[in-house]
C-alpha positions in Angstrom: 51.3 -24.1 29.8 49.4 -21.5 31.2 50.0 -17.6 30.5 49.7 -14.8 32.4 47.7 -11.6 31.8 50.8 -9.5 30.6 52.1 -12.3 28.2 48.8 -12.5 26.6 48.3 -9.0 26.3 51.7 -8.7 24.7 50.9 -12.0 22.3 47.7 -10.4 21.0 49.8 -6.7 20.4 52.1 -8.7 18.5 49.5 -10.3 16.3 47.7 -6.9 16.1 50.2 -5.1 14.4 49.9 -8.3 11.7 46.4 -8.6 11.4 45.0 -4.7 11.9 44.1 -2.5 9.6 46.4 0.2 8.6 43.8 2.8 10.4 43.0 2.6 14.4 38.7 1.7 13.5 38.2 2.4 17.3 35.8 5.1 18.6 38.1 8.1 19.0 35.5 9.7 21.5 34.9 6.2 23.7 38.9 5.9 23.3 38.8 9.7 24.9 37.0 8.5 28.0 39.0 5.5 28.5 42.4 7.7 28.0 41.4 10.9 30.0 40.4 8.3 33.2 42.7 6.0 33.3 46.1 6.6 31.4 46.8 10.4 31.6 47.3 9.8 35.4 49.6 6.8 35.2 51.7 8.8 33.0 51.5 12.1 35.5 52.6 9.6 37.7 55.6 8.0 36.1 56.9 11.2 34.5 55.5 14.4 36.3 53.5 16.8 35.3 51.1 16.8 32.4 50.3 13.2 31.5 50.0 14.0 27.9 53.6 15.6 27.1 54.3 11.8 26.7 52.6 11.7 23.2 54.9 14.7 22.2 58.2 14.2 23.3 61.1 14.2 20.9 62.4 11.2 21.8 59.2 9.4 22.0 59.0 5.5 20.8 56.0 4.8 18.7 56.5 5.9 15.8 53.8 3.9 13.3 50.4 2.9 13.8 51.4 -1.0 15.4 53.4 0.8 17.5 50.3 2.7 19.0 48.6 -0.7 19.1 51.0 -2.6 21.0 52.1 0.3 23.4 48.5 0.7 24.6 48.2 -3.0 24.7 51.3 -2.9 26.5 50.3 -0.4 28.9 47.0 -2.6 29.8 48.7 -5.1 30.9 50.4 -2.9 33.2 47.0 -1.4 34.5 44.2 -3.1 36.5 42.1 -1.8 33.8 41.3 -5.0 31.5 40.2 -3.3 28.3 39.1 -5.9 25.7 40.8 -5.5 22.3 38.3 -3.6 21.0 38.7 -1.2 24.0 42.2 -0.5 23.5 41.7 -0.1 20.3 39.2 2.6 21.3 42.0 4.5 22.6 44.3 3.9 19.8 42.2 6.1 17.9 41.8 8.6 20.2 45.8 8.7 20.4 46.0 9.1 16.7 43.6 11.6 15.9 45.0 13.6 18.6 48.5 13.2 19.0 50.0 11.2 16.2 48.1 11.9 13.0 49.6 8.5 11.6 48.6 7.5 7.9 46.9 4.7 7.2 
């Protein structure tokens, strides 16, 4: 059976949130980067406006760390970006120390 690029993204988010540590270890500034070129547009783009007001919404749906994990995981699939695991979990970080302050 062969799987395609979305299905493994969302296996290894799903596996993530088991196998993770409690804390994103990525590099909050690399994640920065990564976020700033390549997700705030997509969200400008699906929701108007500023791309960011997504992280701050009321009704917003991550709401723990493996969340975070598999939303951004989730959201590379959906993107011709290809991050690596270790790239999305680059911007994982960034995402937390910025917008969701999650504990670990």
């Amino acid at each position: 059976m062969r799987m395609s690029h979305p299905t493994l993204a969302a296996l290894a988010a799903l596996i993530a949130t088991f196998a993770a540590p409690a804390q994103a270890a990525g590099d909050a500034k690399a994640g920065k980067a990564m976020h700033d070129k390549d997700c705030v547009a997509c969200h400008a783009r699906q929701f108007g406006g500023d791309g960011t007001k997504i992280y701050t919404r009321t009704d917003r749906r991550v709401n723990t760390l493996a969340q975070l994990r598999a939303q951004v995981a989730a959201c590379n699939s959906q993107l011709p970006t290809r991050y690596f695991p270790e790239e999305e979990e680059h911007v994982a970080a960034y995402l937390n120390l910025q917008y969701y302050k999650f504990k670990p």
